[in-house]
Structures are given as structure tokens and as C-alpha cells.
ROVEX-581146 format. One record per residue (C-alpha): residue number from 1; x, y, z. Coordinates in Angstrom, 3 decimals, m for minus. Layout:
BEGIN
@resi = NUM&c1 = X&c2 = Y&c3 = Z
...
***
This chain:
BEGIN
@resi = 1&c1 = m26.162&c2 = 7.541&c3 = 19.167
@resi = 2&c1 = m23.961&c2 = 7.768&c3 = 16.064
@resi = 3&c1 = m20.492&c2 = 8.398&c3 = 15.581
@resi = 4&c1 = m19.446&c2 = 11.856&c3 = 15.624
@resi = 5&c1 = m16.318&c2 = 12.440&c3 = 13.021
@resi = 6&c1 = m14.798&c2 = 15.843&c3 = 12.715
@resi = 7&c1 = m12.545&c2 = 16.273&c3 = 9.223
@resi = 8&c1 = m10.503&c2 = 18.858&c3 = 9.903
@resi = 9&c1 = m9.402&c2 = 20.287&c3 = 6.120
@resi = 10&c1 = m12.099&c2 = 18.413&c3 = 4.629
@resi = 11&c1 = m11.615&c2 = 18.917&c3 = 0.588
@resi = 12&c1 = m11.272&c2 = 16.085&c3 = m2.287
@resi = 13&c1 = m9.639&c2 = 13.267&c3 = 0.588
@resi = 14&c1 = m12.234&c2 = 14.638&c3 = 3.344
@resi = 15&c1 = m15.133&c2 = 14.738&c3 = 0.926
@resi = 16&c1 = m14.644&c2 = 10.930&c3 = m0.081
@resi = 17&c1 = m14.153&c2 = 9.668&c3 = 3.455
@resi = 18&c1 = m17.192&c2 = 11.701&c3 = 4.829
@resi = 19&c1 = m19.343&c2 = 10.019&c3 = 1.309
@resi = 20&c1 = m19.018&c2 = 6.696&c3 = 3.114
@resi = 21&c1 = m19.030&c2 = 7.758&c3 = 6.971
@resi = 22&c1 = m22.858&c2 = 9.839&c3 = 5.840
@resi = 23&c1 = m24.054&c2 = 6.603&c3 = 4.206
@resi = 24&c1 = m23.321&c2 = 4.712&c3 = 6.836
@resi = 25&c1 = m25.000&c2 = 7.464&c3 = 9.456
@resi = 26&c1 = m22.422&c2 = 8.908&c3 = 11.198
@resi = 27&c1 = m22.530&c2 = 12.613&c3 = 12.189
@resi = 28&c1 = m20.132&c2 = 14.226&c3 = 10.066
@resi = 29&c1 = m18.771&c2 = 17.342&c3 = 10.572
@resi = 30&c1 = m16.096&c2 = 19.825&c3 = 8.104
@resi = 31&c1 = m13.647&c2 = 21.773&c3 = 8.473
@resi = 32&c1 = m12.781&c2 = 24.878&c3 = 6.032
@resi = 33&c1 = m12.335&c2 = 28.489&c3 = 5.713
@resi = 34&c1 = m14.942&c2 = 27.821&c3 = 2.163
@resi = 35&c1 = m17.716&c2 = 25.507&c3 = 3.702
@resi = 36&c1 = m19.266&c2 = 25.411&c3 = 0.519
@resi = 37&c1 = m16.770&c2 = 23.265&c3 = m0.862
@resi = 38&c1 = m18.134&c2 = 20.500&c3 = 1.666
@resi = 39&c1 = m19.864&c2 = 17.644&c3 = 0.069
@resi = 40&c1 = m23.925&c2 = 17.411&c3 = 0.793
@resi = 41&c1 = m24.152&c2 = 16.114&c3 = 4.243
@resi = 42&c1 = m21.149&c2 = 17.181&c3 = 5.952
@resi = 43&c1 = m21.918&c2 = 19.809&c3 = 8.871
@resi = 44&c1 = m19.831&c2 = 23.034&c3 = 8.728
@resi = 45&c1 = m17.338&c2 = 24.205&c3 = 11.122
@resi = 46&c1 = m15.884&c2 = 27.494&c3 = 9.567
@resi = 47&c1 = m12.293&c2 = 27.334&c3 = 10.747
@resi = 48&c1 = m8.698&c2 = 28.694&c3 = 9.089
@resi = 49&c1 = m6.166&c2 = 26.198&c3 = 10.487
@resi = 50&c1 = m3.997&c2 = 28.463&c3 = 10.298
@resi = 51&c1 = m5.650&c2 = 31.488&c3 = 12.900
@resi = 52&c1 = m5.922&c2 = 30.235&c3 = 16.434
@resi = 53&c1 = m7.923&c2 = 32.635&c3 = 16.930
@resi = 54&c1 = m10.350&c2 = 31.162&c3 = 14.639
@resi = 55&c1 = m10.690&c2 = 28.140&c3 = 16.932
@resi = 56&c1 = m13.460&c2 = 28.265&c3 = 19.301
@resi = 57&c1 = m15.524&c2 = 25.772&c3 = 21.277
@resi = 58&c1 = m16.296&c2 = 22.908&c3 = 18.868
@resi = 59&c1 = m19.927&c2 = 22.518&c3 = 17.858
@resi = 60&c1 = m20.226&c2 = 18.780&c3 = 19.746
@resi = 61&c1 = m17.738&c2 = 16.551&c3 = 21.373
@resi = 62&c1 = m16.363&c2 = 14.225&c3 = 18.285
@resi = 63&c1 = m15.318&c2 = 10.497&c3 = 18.789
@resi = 64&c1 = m12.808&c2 = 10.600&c3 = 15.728
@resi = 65&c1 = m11.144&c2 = 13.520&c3 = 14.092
@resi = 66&c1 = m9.415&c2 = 13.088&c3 = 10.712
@resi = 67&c1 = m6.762&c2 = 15.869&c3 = 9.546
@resi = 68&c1 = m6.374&c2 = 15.948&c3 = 5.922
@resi = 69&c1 = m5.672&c2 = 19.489&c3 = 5.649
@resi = 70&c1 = m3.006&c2 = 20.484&c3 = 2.653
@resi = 71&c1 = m0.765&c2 = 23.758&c3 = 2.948
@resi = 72&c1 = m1.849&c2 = 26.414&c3 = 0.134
@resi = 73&c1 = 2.025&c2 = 27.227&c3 = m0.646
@resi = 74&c1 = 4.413&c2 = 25.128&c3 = m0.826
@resi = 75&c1 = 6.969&c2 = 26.818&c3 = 1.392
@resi = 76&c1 = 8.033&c2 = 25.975&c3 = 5.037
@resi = 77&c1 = 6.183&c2 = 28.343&c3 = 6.503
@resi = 78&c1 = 2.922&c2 = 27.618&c3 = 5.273
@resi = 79&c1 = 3.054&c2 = 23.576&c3 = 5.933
@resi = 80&c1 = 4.590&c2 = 24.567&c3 = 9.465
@resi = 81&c1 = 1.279&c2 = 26.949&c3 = 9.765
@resi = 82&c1 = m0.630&c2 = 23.925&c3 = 8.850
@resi = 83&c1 = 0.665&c2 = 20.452&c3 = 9.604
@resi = 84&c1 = 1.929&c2 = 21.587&c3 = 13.203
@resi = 85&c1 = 0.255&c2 = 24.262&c3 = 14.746
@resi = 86&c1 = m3.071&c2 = 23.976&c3 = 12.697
@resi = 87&c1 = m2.712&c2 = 20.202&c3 = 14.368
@resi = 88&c1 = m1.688&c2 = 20.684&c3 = 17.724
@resi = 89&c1 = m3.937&c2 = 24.030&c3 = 18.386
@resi = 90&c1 = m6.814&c2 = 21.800&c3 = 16.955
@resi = 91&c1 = m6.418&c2 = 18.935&c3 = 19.118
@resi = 92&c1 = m5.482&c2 = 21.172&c3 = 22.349
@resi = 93&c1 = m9.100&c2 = 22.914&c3 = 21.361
@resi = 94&c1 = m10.939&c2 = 19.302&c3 = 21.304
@resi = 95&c1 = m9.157&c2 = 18.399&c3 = 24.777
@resi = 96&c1 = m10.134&c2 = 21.656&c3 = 26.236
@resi = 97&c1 = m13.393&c2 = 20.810&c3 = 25.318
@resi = 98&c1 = m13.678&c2 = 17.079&c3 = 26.423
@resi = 99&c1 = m14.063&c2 = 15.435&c3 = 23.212
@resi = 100&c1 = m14.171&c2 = 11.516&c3 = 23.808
@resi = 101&c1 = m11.452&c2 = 10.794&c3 = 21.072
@resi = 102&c1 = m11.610&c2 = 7.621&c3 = 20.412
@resi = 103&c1 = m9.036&c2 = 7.755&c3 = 17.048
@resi = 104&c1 = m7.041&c2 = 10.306&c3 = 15.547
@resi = 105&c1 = m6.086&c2 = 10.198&c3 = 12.176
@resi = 106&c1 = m3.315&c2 = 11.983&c3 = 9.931
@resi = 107&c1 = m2.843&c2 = 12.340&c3 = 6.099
@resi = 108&c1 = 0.796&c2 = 12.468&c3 = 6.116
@resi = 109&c1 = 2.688&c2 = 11.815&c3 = 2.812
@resi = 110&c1 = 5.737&c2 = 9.699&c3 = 1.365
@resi = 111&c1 = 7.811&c2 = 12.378&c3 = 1.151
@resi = 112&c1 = 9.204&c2 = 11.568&c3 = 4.492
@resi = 113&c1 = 11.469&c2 = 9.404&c3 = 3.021
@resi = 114&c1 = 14.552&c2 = 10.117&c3 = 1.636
@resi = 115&c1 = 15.388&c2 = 7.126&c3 = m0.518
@resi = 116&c1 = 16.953&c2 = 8.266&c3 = m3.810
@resi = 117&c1 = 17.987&c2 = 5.286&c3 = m5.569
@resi = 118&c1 = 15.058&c2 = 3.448&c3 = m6.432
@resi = 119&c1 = 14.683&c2 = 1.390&c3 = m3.310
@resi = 120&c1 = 11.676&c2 = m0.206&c3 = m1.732
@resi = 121&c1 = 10.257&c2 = 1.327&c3 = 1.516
@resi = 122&c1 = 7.766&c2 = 0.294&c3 = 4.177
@resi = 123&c1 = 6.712&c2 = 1.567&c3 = 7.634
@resi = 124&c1 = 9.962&c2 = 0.116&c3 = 8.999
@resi = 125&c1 = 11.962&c2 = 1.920&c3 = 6.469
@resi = 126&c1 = 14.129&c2 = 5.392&c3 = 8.005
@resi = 127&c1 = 12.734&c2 = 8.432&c3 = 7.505
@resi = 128&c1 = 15.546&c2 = 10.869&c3 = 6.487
@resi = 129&c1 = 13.774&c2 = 12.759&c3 = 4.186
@resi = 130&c1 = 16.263&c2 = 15.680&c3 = 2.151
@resi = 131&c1 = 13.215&c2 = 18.419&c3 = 2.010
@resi = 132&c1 = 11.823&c2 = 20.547&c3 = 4.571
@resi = 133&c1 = 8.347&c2 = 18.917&c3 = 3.621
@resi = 134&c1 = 9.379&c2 = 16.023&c3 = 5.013
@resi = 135&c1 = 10.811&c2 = 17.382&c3 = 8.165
@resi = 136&c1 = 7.956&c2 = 19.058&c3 = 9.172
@resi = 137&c1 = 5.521&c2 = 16.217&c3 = 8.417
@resi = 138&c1 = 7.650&c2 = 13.970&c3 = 10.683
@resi = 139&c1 = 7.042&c2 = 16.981&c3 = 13.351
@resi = 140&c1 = 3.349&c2 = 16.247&c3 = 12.982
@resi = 141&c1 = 3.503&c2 = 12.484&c3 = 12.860
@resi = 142&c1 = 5.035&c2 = 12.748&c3 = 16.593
@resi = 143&c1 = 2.098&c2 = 15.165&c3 = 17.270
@resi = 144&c1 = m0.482&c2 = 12.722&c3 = 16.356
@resi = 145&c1 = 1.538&c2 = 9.788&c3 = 18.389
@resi = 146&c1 = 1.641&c2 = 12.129&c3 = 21.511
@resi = 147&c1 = m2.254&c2 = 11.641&c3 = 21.404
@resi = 148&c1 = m1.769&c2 = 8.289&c3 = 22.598
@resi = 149&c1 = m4.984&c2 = 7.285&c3 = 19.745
@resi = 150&c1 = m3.068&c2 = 8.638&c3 = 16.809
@resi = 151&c1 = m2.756&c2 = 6.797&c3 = 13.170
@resi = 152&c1 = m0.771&c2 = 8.081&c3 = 10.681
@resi = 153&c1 = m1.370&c2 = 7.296&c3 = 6.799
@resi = 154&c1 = 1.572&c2 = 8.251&c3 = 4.625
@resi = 155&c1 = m0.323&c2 = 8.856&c3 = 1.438
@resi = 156&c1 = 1.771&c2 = 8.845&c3 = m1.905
@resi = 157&c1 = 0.883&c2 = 10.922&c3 = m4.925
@resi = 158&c1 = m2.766&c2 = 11.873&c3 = m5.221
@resi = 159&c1 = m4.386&c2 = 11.829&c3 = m8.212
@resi = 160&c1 = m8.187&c2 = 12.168&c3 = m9.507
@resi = 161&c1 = m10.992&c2 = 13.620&c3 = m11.364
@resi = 162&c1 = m10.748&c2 = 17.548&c3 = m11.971
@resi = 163&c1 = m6.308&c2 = 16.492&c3 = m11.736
@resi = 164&c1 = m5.043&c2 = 16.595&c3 = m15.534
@resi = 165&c1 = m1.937&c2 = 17.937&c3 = m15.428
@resi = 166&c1 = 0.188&c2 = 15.045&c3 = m16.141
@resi = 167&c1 = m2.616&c2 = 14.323&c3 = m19.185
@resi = 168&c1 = m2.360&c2 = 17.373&c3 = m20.917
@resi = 169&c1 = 1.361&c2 = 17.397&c3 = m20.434
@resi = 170&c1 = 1.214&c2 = 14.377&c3 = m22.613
@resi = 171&c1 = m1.968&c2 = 16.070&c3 = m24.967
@resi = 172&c1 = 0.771&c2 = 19.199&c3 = m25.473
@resi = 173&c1 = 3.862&c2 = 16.939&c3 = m25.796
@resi = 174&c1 = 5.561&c2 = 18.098&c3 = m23.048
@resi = 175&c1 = 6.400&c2 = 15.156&c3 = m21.061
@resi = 176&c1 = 9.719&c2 = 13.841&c3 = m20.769
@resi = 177&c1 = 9.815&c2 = 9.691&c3 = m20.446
@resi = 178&c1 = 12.685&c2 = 8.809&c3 = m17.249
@resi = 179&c1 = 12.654&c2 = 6.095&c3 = m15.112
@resi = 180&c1 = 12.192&c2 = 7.850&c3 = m11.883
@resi = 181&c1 = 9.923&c2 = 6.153&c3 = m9.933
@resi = 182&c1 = 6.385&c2 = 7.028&c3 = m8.794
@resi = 183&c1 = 3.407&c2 = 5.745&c3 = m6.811
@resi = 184&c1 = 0.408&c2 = 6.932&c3 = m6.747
@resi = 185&c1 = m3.239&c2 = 6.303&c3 = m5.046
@resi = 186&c1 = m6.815&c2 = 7.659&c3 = m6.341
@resi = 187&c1 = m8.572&c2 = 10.509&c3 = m4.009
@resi = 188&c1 = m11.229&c2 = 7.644&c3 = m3.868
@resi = 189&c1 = m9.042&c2 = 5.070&c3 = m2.221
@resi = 190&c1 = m7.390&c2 = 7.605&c3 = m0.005
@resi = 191&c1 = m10.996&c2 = 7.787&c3 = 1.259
@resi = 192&c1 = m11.827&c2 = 4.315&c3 = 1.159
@resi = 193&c1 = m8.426&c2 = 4.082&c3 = 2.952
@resi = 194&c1 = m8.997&c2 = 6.113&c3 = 6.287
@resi = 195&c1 = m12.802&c2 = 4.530&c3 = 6.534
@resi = 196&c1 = m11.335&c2 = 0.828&c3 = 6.211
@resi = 197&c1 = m8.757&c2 = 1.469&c3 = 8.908
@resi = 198&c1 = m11.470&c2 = 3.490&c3 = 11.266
@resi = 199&c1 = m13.495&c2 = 0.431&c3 = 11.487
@resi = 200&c1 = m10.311&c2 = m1.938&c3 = 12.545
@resi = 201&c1 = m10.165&c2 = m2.798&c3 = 15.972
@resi = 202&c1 = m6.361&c2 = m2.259&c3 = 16.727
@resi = 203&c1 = m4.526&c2 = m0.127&c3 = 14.146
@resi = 204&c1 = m1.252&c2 = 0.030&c3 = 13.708
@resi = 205&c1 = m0.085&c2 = 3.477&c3 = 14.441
@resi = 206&c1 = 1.646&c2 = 4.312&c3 = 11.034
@resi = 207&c1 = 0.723&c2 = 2.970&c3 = 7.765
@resi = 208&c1 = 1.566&c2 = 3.565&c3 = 3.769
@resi = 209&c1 = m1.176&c2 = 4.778&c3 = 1.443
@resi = 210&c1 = m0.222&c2 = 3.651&c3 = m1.933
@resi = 211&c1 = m1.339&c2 = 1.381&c3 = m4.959
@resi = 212&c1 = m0.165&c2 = m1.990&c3 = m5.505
@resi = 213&c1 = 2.135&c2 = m1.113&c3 = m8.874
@resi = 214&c1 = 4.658&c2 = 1.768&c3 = m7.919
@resi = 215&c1 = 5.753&c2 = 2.582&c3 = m12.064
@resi = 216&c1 = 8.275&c2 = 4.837&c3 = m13.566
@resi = 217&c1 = 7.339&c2 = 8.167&c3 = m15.184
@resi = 218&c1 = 8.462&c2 = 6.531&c3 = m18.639
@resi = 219&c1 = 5.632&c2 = 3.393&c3 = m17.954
@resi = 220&c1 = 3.370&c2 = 6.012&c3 = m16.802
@resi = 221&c1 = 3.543&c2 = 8.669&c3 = m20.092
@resi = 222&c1 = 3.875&c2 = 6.177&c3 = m22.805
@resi = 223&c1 = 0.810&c2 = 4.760&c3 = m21.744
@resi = 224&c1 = m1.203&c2 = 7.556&c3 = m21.540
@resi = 225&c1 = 0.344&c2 = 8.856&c3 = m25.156
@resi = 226&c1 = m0.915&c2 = 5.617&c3 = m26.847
@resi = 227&c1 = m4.497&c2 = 6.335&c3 = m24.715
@resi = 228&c1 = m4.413&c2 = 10.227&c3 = m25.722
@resi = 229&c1 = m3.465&c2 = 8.766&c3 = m29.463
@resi = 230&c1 = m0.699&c2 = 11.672&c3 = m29.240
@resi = 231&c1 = 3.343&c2 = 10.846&c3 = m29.900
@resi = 232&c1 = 5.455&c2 = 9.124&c3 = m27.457
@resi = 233&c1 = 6.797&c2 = 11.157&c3 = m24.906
@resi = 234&c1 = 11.060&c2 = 11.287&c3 = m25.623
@resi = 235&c1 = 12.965&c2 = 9.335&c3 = m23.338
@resi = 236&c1 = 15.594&c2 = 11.479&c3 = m21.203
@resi = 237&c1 = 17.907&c2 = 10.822&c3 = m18.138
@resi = 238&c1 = 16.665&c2 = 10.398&c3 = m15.044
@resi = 239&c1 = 16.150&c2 = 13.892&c3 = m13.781
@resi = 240&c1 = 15.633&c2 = 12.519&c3 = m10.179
@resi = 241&c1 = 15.529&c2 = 9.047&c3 = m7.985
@resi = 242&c1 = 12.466&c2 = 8.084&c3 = m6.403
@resi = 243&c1 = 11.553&c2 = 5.292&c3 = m3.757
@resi = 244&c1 = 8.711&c2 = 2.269&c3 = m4.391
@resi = 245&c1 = 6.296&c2 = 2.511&c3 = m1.805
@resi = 246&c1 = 5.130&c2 = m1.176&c3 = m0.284
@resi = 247&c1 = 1.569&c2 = m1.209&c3 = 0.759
@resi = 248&c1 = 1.721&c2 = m4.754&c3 = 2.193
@resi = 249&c1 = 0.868&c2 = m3.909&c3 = 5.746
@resi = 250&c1 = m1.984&c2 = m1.989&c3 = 4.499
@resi = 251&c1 = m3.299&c2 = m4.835&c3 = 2.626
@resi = 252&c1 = m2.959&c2 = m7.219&c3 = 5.315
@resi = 253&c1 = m5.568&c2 = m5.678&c3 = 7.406
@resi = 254&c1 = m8.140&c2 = m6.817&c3 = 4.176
@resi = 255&c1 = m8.302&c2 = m3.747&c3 = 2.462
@resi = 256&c1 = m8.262&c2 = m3.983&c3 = m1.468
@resi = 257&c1 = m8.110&c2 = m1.069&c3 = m3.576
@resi = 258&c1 = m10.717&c2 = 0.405&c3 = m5.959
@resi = 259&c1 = m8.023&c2 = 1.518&c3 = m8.610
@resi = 260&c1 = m5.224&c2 = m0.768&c3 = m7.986
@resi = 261&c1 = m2.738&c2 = 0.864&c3 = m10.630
@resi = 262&c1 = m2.516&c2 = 4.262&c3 = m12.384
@resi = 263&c1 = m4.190&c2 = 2.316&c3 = m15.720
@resi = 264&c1 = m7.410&c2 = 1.581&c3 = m13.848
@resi = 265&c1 = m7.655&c2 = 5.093&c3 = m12.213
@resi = 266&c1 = m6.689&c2 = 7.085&c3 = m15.098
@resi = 267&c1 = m8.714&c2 = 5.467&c3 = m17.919
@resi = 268&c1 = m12.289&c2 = 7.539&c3 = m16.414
@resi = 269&c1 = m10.026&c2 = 10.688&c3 = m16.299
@resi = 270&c1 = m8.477&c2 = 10.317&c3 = m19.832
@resi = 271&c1 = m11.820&c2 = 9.401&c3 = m21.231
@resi = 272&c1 = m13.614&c2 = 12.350&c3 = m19.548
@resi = 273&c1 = m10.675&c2 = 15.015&c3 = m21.065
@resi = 274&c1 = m11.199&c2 = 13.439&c3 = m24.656
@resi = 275&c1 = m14.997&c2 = 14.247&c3 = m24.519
@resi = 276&c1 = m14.499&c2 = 17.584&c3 = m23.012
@resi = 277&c1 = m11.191&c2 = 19.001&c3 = m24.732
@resi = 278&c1 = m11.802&c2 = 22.168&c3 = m26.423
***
């Protein structure tokens, strides 16, 4: 029989994990409020996270369920909605219900750490982050441990086809060059991501999500200017302090990523908005 994987908030992360799970014949099922934002393949489950109500007996007893749901707002009430009771109510449903978990796995995000001042972080690192964001994802990381299966990816800053914000920011000359740090990893490696560590035998339960070159925003706009042919972004004061994100326990399991820095992931993207600007 094949493996029966529920993503519960399946969009652009969701979609790219279930592309390889489908090819390699797994029973995949979604879950959205819009199932027609599912990729070809995926089975529906029409859900909102965010209504209990809305959660009835699940269509077939999964063996892994992957949570990659995203709040709509950014406010506390909407990722509480979300990333704790969307979670636990989902996962009491599946118990009710007898699901076989094998694995549960959690899109969390760096932004459980607090670092300010340009310092390195791992999975060891403390997470004191200074946003409620933060907080409340460190709520559902425990949720996800209490499952006694639970793995928890702390993905960094997502970025993709169809996400040009930072480009056109640049095209309009409206980026400012600091040296705050970033890190970033391609919606096709946070999919790659979740299938690689599925298929290892003993997981650890918490890992970092992230591309090997954590840059600053000044690296990352000058670059692009000299791409987009447009003027330099000017260089300003650090309007904030970020962290650098290791991903060295990740890559010790074997895992290699598809777009290693922001150059290789961005160049399809920038190419594709030069063709199609108006």
C-alpha cells in the first residue's frame, strides 16, 4: 500500500513537497479552504484551520502529516488561530480518528530567534525571540514535540517564482543597501527539504531550513541592480540586526540544495521579470 501524507495548508511549500511525494506514488492528500490552488494530484480535504468546526473525520488514516500552513495577517491573533489551535485541533482530529502517524512535520521559521547583532545560530542556539511571531511559533514547536513523532524545520526567508518584491524594489529604486543580515531558501528546496528528511530513518527533532550563504541586504541589492541593469541601491545605516542561520546539521544528513545562494535562485526570477515587465 502507499504512503498516505496529509499537507495540512498545502500552498507554494505544500505544492513542491507533494510534486515529489506524487512522483514517487504516495497518496497525497491537501489541505485548504481554496482546493483549487492544490497542485494536479493532490487529493482535497476542504478545511479552514482556523474553524474547528470545519474539522471532521479525515478522509483516510494518514502515515505522515506535514503543516505548512501560513497565517493570512500578520497579527497575534491570526498566527495563534493558525500555528496553535489550527495544529493541535488538527492533530487531536487525526488521533480521534486512529491515524497511524508515523512522522509529524512543522514549517516553523527563524524568527524564533532573537539574535540582533549579527551572530551565527544553530539548533543549539536560545530561542528568545523579541516578537510575538516568535513566541507563538515556539508554542507550536512544543505542540509538535508533545506528539512524541514530531520534526520541526525552522525555515528562513522564502523566496520564489510569482515573489518579486525585493526585484522591483530594486527596478523602482527603492531599495536601501545596509548590512543587516539575511538568509534565505527557495520554495523548491523548502520542498526538497521536508521530502529528504521524511525518508531519513531517525530525524533529529528540530532542524534549520536555510541556504548555505546567509548575505547582507547591501550584497543582496547591488547584485540584483547590476542584473536589473538599474542604479545601485544607496548605502544607509543599518536599520536593523539580523542573525546568520547555520544549516550544517541539515547538510549532514546528505541533503544538498538545489539553489544554494540567493544568485542561483534569483537569476530564473530576474530573467522571467525582464521578459515580462510591462
Amino acid at each position: 500500500m502507499s504512503e498516505r501524507v496529509l499537507i495540512a495548508g498545502c500552498g507554494n511549500v505544500g505544492n513542491a513537497l507533494a510534486t515529489r511525494l506524487l512522483a514517487e506514488g504516495c497518496e497525497v492528500w491537501g489541505v485548504r479552504r481554496n482546493i483549487s490552488a492544490l497542485a494536479e494530484g493532490i487529493q482535497p480535504w476542504r478545511v479552514d484551520l482556523t474553524d474547528p468546526a470545519s474539522l471532521r473525520s479525515p478522509p483516510t488514516p494518514f502515515d505522515y502529516v506535514f503543516y505548512t500552513a501560513s497565517a493570512d495577517r500578520r497579527d497575534e491573533s491570526s498566527y495563534r488561530a493558525i500555528y496553535v489551535d489550527g495544529l493541535r485541533d488538527l492533530l487531536q482530529t487525526l488521533e480521534a480518528a486512529g491515524s497511524p502517524l508515523k512522522r509529524v512535520f512543522f514549517t516553523s521559521s527563524t524568527a524564533v530567534y532573537g539574535q540582533q547583532s549579527g551572530e551565527w545560530v544553530d539548533e543549539q542556539s536560545a530561542t528568545e525571540p523579541a516578537r510575538f511571531n516568535g513566541h507563538i511559533l515556539l508554542e507550536a514547536e512544543a505542540i509538535v514535540r508533545a506528539s512524541g513523532s514530531g520534526v520541526v524545520v525552522r525555515l528562513s526567508g522564502i523566496y520564489g517564482p510569482g515573489r518579486t518584491r525585493l526585484i522591483e524594489k530594486v527596478w523602482n529604486e527603492e531599495a536601501e543597501a545596509t548590512q543587516s543580515w539575511t538568509n534565505r531558501i527557495h520554495v523548491e528546496d523548502c520542498g526538497a527539504v521536508l521530502y529528504h528528511l521524511m525518508r531519513i530513518e531517525a530525524p533529529a527533532d528540530v532542524y534549520i531550513g536555510s541556504d548555505d550563504e546567509p548575505t547582507t541586504t547591501a550584497e543582496t541589492v547591488t547584485w540584483m541592480s547590476k542584473q536589473l541593469g538599474v542604479a545601485t541601491p544607496a548605502a544607509v545605516a543599518a536599520t536593523r540586526a539580523n542573525k546568520r542561520c547555520h544549516n550544517t546539521l541539515l547538510r549532514s544528513t546528505g541533503y544538498r540544495f538545489i539553489y544554494s545562494s540567493f544568485r542561483e535562485g534569483y537569476t530564473p526570477i530576474i530573467e522571467d521579470f525582464l521578459r515580462n515587465r510591462p
